[in-house]
C-alpha positions in Angstrom: 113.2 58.4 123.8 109.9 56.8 122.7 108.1 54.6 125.3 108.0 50.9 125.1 104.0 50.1 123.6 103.5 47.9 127.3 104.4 51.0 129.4 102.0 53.2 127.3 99.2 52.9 129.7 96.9 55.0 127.8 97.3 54.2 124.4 93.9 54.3 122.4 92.3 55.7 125.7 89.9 58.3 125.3 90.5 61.4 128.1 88.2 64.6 127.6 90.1 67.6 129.3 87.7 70.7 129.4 89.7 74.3 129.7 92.5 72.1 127.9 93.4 75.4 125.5 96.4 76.4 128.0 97.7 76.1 131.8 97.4 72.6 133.5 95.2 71.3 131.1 97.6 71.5 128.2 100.3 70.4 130.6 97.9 67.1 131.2 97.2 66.7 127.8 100.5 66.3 126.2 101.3 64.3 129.0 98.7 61.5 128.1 99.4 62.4 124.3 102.8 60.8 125.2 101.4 57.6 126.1 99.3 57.2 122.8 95.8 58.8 124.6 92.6 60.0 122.4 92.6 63.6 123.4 89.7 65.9 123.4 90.6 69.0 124.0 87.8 70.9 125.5 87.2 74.8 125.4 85.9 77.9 124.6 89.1 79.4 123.2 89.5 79.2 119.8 91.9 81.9 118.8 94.8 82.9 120.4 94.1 86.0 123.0 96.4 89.3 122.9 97.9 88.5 126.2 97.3 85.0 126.3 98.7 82.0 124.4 96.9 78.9 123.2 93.8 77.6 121.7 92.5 74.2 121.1 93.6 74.4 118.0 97.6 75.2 119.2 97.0 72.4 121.9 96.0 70.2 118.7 98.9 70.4 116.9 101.2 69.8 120.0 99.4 66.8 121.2 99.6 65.3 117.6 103.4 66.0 117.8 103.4 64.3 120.9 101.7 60.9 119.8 98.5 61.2 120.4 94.8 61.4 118.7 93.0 64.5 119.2 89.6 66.3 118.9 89.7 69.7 119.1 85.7 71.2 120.6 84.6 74.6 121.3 82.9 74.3 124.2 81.4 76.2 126.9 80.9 74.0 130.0 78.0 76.2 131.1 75.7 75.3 128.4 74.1 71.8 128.6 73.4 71.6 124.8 77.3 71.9 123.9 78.2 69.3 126.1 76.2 67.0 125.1 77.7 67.4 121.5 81.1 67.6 122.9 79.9 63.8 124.1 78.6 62.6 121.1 81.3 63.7 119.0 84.3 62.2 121.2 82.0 58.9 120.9 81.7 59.3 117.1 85.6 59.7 116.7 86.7 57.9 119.3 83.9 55.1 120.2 83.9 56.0 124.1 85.0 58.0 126.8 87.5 56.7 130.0 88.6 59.7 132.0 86.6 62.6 132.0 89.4 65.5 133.5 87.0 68.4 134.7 89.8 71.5 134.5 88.2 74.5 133.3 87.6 77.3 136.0 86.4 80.3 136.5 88.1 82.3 139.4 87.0 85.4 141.2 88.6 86.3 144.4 86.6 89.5 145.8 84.9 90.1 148.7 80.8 89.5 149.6 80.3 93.3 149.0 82.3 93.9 145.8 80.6 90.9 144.1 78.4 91.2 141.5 75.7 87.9 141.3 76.4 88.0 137.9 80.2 87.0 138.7 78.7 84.8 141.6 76.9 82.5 139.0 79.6 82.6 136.9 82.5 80.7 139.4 79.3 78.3 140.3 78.6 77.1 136.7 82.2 76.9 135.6 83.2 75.2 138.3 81.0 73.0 140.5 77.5 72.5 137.8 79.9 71.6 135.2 81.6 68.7 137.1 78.0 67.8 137.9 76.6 68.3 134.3 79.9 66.9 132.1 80.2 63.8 134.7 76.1 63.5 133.8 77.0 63.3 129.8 79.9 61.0 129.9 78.6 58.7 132.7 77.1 55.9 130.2 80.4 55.8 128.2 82.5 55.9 131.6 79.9 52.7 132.5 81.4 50.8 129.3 85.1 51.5 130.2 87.5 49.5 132.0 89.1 51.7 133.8 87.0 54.5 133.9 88.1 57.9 136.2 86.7 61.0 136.9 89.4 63.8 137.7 88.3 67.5 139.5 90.6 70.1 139.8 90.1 71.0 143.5 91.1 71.6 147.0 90.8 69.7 149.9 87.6 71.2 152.1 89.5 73.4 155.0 87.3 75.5 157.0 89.8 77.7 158.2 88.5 81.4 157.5 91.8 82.5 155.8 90.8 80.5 152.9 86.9 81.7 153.2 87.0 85.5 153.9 87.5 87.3 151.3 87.2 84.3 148.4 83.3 83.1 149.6 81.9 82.7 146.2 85.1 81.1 144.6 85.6 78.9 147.9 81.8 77.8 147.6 82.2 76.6 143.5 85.5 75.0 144.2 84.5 73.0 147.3 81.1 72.5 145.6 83.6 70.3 143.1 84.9 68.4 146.1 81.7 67.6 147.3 80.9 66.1 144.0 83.8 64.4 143.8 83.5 62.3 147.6 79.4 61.8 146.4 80.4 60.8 143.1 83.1 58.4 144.0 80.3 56.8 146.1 77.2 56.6 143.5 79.6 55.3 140.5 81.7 52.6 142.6 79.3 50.1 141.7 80.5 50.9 137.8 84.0 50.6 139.0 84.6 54.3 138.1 86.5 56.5 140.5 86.6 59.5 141.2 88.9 61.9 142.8 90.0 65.2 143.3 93.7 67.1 143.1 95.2 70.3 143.8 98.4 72.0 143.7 100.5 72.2 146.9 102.2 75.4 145.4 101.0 78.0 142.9 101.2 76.9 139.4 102.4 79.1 137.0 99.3 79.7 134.8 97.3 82.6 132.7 95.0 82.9 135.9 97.9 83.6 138.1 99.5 85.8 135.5 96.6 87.9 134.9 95.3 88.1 138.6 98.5 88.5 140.4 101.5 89.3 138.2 105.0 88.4 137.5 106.5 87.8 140.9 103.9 85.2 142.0 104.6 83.6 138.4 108.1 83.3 139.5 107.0 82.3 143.5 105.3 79.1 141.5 105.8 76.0 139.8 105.3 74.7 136.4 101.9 73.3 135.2 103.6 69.9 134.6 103.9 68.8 137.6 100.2 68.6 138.2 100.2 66.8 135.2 102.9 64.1 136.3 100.2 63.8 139.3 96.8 63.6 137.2 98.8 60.7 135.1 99.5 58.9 138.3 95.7 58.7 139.0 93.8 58.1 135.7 96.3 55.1 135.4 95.6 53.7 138.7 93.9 50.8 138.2 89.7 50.1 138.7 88.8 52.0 142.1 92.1 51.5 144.3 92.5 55.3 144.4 88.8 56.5 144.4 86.9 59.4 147.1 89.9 61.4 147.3 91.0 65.0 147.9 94.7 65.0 146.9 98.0 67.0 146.5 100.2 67.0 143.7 103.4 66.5 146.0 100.9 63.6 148.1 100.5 62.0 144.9 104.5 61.8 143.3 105.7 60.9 147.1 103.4 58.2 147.1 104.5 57.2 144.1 108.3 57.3 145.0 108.9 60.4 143.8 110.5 63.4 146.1 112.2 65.6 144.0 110.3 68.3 143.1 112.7 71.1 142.4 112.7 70.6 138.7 109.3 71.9 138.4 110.5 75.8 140.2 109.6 78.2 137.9 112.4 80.5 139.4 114.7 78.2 141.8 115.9 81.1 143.6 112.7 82.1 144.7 110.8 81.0 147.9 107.7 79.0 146.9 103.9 80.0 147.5 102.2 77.4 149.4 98.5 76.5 150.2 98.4 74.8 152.8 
């Protein structure tokens, strides 16, 4: 059933999700293509990979299906120069920018020994420099909206060393985000933009989890939507009542009223992987 035009809280909103070619950013974009959103869908994959579906241009089509406006971009968040045109182009199409979804991730879970400084620089430009650089970009279009957001796909900081042994360089880039976002949601309050983080209280069935840990964790997880029933809940939170913080999917939808998560179980008969 079509939505109502008044409940469409995003329609003819402008939302830039980078790594938006598959995973949780797809799941978030057709989720705001529902409500009537300008998407710009943000990546480096343009063809589909032998062992991996999507591309921005699959992720297109769906989100026009779906009711939405869309820009498809080749980008690669590591390089200044293409998002800047990434920028100017959504502004050119769309006339601004009001959520600025920072998804794409690099991942590499390896030891100090085993990794290479190449692969080191790597997780720390996909992940934490291009929150910094892409919230740089869009921050005088964010400045015009009126309900502008900033949304990191991150963890919590937890110093236990379970979560930093073994994972150091990945753990530094994705708490590097966090920090952004708590000084960010600081420095743009005066603009009335917020700025927060969210994670997943489970595994989420993704490409990353596919390719890095197989099938039975794919089945131990949960589907990519319901971090996108979550991401929803905070871009369409109004001004900065929800700004600074480091939340969980299952935080977010209970706080919402929502407590019924089993609909997003991958395999119901299987016990669920949680970080926590």
């Amino acid at each position: 059933m079509a939505k109502d035009r008044n409940e469409m809280k995003l329609k003819n909103k402008t939302i830039i999700i980078t790594g938006a070619s598959r995973g949780i950013g797809r799941a978030i974009a057709l989720k705001c293509a529902r409500d009537g959103a300008n998407i710009v869908i943000a990546s480096k994959t343009t063809e589909k990979h032998p062992k991996l579906e999507g591309s921005i241009y699959t992720v297109a089509e769906e989100v026009e299906a779906a009711g939405g406006n869309v820009l498809p971009i080749q980008v690669d968040v590591r390089d200044e120069a293409q998002i800047e045109v990434m920028v100017s182009k959504t502004v050119e199409k769309f006339g601004g920018v009001d959520v600025l979804i920072n998804n794409a991730g690099a991942i590499h879970l390896a030891s100090l020994e085993t990794t290479p400084m190449k692969r080191y620089d790597l997780v720390q430009s996909v992940n934490a420099r291009a929150v910094f650089l892409c919230a740089q970009k869009t921050l005088p279009y964010l400045k015009k909206s009126k309900n502008a957001h900033i949304l990191n796909m991150s963890p919590p900081i937890n110093f236990e060393t379970k979560w930093l042994k073994q994972n150091l360089a990945y753990m530094i880039s994705k708490y590097g985000m966090t920090i952004c976002t708590i000084g960010l949601s600081s420095e743009l309050n005066q603009y009335g933009i917020a700025v927060n983080s969210l994670w997943p209280r489970t595994s989420i069935a993704t490409a990353a989890i596919q390719v890095h840990f197989g099938e039975e964790m794919m089945k131990q997880s949960r589907t990519p939507e319901i971090m996108a029933e979550a991401a929803y809940e905070m871009i369409t939170t109004t001004g900065c009542q929800l700004t600074g913080k480091t939340l969980f999917d299952e935080d977010v939808l209970r706080d919402r009223g929502r407590t019924d998560f089993s609909k997003y179980a991958v395999d119901p008969t299987k016990e669920l992987l949680i970080f926590s």
